[in-house]
C-alpha positions in Angstrom: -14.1 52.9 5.0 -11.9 54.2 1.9 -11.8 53.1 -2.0 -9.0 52.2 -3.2 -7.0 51.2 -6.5 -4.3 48.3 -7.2 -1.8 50.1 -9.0 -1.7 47.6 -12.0 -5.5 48.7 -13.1 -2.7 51.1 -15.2 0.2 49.4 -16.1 -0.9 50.5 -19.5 1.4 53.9 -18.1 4.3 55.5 -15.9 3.8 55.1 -12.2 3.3 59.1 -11.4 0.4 58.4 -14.7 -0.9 55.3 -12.9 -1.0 57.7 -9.5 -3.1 60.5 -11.2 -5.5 58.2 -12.8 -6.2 56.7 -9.3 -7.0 60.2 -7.9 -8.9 61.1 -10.7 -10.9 57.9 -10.4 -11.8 59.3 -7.0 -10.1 56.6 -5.3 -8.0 57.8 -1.3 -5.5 54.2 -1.4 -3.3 52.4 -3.8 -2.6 49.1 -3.4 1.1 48.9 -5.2 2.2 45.4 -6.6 5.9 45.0 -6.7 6.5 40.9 -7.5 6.3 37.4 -7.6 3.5 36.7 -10.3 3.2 40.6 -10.7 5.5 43.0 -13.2 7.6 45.1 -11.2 6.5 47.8 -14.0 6.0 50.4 -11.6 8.3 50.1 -8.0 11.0 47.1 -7.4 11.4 46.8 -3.7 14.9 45.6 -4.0 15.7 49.1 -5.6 14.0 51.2 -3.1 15.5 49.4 0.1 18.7 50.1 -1.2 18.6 53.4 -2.5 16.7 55.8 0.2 16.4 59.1 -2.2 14.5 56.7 -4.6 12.5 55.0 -1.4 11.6 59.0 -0.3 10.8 59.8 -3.7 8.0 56.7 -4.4 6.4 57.7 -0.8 6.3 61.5 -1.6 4.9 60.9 -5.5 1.9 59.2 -3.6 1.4 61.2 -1.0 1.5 65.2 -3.0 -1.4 63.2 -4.5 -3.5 63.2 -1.3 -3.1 59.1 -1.5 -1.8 56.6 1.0 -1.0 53.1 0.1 -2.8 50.4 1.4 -0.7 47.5 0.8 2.1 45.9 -0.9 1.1 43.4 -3.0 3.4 40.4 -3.8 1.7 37.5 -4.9 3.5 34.7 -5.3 4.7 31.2 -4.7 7.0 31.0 -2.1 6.4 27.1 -2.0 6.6 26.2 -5.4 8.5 22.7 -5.7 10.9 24.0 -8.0 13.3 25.7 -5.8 14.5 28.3 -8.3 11.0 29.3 -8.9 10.3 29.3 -5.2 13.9 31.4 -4.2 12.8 34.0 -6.8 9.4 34.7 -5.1 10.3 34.4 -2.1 13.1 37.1 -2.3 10.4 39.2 -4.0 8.1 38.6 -1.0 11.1 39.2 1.5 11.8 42.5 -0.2 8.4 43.7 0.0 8.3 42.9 3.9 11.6 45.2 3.8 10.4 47.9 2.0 7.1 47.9 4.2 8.7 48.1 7.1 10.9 51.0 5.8 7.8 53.2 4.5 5.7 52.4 7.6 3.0 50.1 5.3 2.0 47.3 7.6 0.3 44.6 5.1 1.9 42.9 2.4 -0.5 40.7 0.3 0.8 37.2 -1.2 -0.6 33.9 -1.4 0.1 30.8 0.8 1.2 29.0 -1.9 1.0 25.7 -3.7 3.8 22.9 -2.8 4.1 19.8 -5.0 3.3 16.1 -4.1 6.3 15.2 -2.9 10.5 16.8 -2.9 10.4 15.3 -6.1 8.0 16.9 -7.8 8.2 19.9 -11.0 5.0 21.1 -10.8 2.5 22.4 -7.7 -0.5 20.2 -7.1 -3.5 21.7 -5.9 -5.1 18.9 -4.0 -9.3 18.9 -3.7 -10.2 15.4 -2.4 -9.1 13.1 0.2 -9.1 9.6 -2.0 -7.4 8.0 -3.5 -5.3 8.0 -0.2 -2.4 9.5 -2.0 -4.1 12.6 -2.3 -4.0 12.4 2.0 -0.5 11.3 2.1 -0.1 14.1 -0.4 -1.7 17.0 1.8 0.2 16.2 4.9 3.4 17.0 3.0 2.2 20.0 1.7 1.4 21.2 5.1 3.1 19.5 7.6 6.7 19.8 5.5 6.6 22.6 3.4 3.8 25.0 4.2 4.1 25.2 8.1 7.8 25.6 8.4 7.9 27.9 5.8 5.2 30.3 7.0 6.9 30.2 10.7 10.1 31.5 9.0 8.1 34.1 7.3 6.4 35.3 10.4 9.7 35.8 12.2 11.0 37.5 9.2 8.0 39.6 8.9 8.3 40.9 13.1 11.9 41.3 12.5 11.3 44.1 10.5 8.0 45.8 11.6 5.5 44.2 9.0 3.1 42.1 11.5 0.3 42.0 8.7 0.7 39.5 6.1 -2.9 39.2 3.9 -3.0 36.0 2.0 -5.2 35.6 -1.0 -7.7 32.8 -0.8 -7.0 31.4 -4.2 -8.3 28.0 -5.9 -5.0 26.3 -7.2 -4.0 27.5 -3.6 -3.3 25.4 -0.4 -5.2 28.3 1.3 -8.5 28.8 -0.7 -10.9 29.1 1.5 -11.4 30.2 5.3 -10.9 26.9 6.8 -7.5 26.8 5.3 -6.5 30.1 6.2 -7.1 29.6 10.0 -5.7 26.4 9.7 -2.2 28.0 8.9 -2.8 31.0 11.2 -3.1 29.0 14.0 0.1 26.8 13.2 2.0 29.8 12.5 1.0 33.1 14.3 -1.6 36.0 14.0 0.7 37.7 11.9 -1.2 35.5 9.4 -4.5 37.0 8.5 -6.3 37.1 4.8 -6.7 39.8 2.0 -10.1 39.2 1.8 -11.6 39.1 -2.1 -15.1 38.5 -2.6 -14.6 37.0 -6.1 -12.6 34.3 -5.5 -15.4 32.9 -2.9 -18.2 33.2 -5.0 -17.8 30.2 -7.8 -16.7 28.0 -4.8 -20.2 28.3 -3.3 -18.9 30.3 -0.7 -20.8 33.1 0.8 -18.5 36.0 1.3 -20.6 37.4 3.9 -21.2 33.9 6.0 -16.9 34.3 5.5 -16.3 37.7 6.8 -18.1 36.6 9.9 -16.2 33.4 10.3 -12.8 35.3 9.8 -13.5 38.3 11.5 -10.7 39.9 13.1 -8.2 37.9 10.3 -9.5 40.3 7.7 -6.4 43.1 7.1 -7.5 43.6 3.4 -9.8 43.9 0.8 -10.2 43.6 -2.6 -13.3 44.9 -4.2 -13.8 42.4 -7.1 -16.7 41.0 -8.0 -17.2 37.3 -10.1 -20.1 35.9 -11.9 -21.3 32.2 -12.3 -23.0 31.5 -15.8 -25.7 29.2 -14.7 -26.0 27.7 -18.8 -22.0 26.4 -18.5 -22.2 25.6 -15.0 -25.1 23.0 -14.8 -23.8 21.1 -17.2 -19.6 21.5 -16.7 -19.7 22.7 -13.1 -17.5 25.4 -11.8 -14.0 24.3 -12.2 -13.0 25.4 -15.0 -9.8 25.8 -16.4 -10.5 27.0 -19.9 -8.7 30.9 -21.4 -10.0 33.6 -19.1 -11.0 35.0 -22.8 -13.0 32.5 -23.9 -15.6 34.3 -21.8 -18.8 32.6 -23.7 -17.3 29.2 -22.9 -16.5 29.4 -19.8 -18.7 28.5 -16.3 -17.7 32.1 -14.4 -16.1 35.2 -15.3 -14.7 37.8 -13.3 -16.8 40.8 -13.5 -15.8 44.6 -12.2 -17.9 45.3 -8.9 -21.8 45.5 -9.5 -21.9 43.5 -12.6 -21.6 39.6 -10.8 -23.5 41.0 -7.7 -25.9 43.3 -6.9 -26.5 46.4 -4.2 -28.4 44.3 -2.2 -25.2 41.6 -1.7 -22.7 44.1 -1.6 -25.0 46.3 1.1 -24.7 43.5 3.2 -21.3 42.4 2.3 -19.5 46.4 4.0 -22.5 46.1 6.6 -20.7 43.0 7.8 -17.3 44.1 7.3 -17.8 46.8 9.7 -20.0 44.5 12.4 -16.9 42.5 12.5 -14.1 45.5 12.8 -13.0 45.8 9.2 -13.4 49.2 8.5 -10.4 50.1 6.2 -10.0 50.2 2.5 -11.9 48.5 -0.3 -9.0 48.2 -3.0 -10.3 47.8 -6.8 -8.9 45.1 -8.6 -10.0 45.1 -12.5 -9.8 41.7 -14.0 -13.2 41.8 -16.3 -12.5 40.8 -19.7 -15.1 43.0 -21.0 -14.3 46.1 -20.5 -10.9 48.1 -19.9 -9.4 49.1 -16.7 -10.3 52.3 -16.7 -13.7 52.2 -17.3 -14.1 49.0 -14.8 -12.4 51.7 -12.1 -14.9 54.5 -12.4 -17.9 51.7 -12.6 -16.3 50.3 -9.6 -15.8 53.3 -7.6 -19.2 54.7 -8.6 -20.7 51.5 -7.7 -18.9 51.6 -4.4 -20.0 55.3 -3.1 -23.7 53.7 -2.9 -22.8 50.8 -0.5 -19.5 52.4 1.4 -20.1 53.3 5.0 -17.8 56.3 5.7 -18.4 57.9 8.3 -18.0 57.0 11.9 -20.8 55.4 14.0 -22.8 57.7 15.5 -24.2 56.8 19.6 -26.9 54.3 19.5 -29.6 56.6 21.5 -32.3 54.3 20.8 -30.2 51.5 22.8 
């Protein structure tokens, strides 16, 4: 296994600047985000399939660094009801699958998305019980005539041009938020469908990562090393959905933490340990969301963090079997 960093942990600077504080981290992978919900500070995919010198350039900057990138990251919502909103991302998305197969990159992160009620609708609706029965009428649209048929499209558009890795995000506010729902749509719509597997989202649902990664198995094509803590004083009285300011931190029932500081060696021992039984033994890529501390020094506590748990080296023969 490798660390690596999501390119906007340094936004804060100029791509090639972003690139050497990766490598100085210690990091061997950057995971670049290029659309939907993320800035296109650093690469626009639209640019680079159209302009090869600039396409050649991107790839080389990375490499002379002794990096290779892990993924392209476009998260987004490709089903959002309002079709403007929905065209944008999904062009963003579509671009990304372009420029990965161009550069040779086979995953591109995204979400599944979140459709509306209804072809009506404004606004997605993220749907989390089955009564009153509009909420089931409700969820057999989303699925049966937006997310499905989309998804099928995507999957032939991803094989057209050489990208048969596409990592979705298990996200609350999500149609695919947890592994039930991501096999759900990867057996309607292909096995080009598999997850970007991160930890933190899992955590406040009740979900045990590890009981996950052994339930996904082979679906895993990426991982995010991000770790999440539940405040136990918010929580037993307000529960764990909670929609108040990410930086209201003292308020709120679980924070995103940088890896190590939600959950300790013992969890995240077990966590690669797993990762590896079940065939995962790629890249670990940092993403810094904790509030309390910058991005820089979340990295280096990350990748520090990491370099006690990582198993990098190759299995040795079993003798003693």
């Amino acid at each position: 296994m490798k660390i690596g960093s999501f390119n906007i942990n340094f936004y804060d600077r100029g791509f090639e600047e972003a690139l050497d504080a990766v490598k100085k981290s210690g990091c061997e992978a950057v995971e670049l985000g290029c659309g939907g919900f993320i800035h296109k500070k650093h690469i626009d995919p639209a640019q680079l399939v159209a302009d090869e010198k600039k396409r050649t350039a991107m790839v080389q900057a990375v490499e002379q660094r002794g990096l290779f990138i892990s993924a392209l990251s476009c998260h987004a919502n490709l089903a959002h009801p309002d079709k403007d909103f929905a065209d944008r991302h999904r062009k963003d998305f579509r671009d990304a699958v372009k420029l990965a197969g161009l550069i040779g990159v086979e995953r591109v992160i995204t979400f599944a998305g979140c459709p509306g009620t209804s072809s009506h609708d404004k606004h997605p609706s993220w749907i989390t019980c089955p009564w009153p029965d509009y909420f089931t009428e409700a969820l057999r649209y989303q699925w049966e005539e937006v997310l499905i048929p989309l998804w099928k499209e995507e999957v032939v558009y991803a094989r057209k041009n050489g990208v048969n890795r596409i990592c979705l995000e298990m996200h609350p506010g999500d149609a695919v938020y947890n592994p039930e729902k991501l096999l759900k749509l990867r057996e309607a719509v292909g096995e080009e469908i598999g997850c970007n597997f991160d930890p933190s989202h899992l955590f406040w649902q009740g979900i045990d990562p590890t009981a996950a990664v052994r339930a996904l198995g082979e679906c895993i094509y990426h991982v995010h090393a991000k770790d999440s803590r539940v405040e136990p004083l918010v929580a037993q009285v307000n529960g764990v959905l909670d929609n108040k300011p990410y930086n209201q931190e003292a308020q709120r029932s679980w924070l995103f933490r940088t890896v190590g500081y939600g959950h300790d060696y013992a969890f995240w021992k077990s966590f690669v340990s797993t990762l590896r039984m079940v065939g995962y033994d790629d890249v670990l890529s940092i993403e810094h969301e904790d509030s309390l501390m910058s991005g820089e020094e979340g990295l280096r506590k990350a990748v520090s963090f990491l370099k006690e748990v990582l198993i990098a080296e190759p299995r040795g023969a079993m003798w003693w079997d």
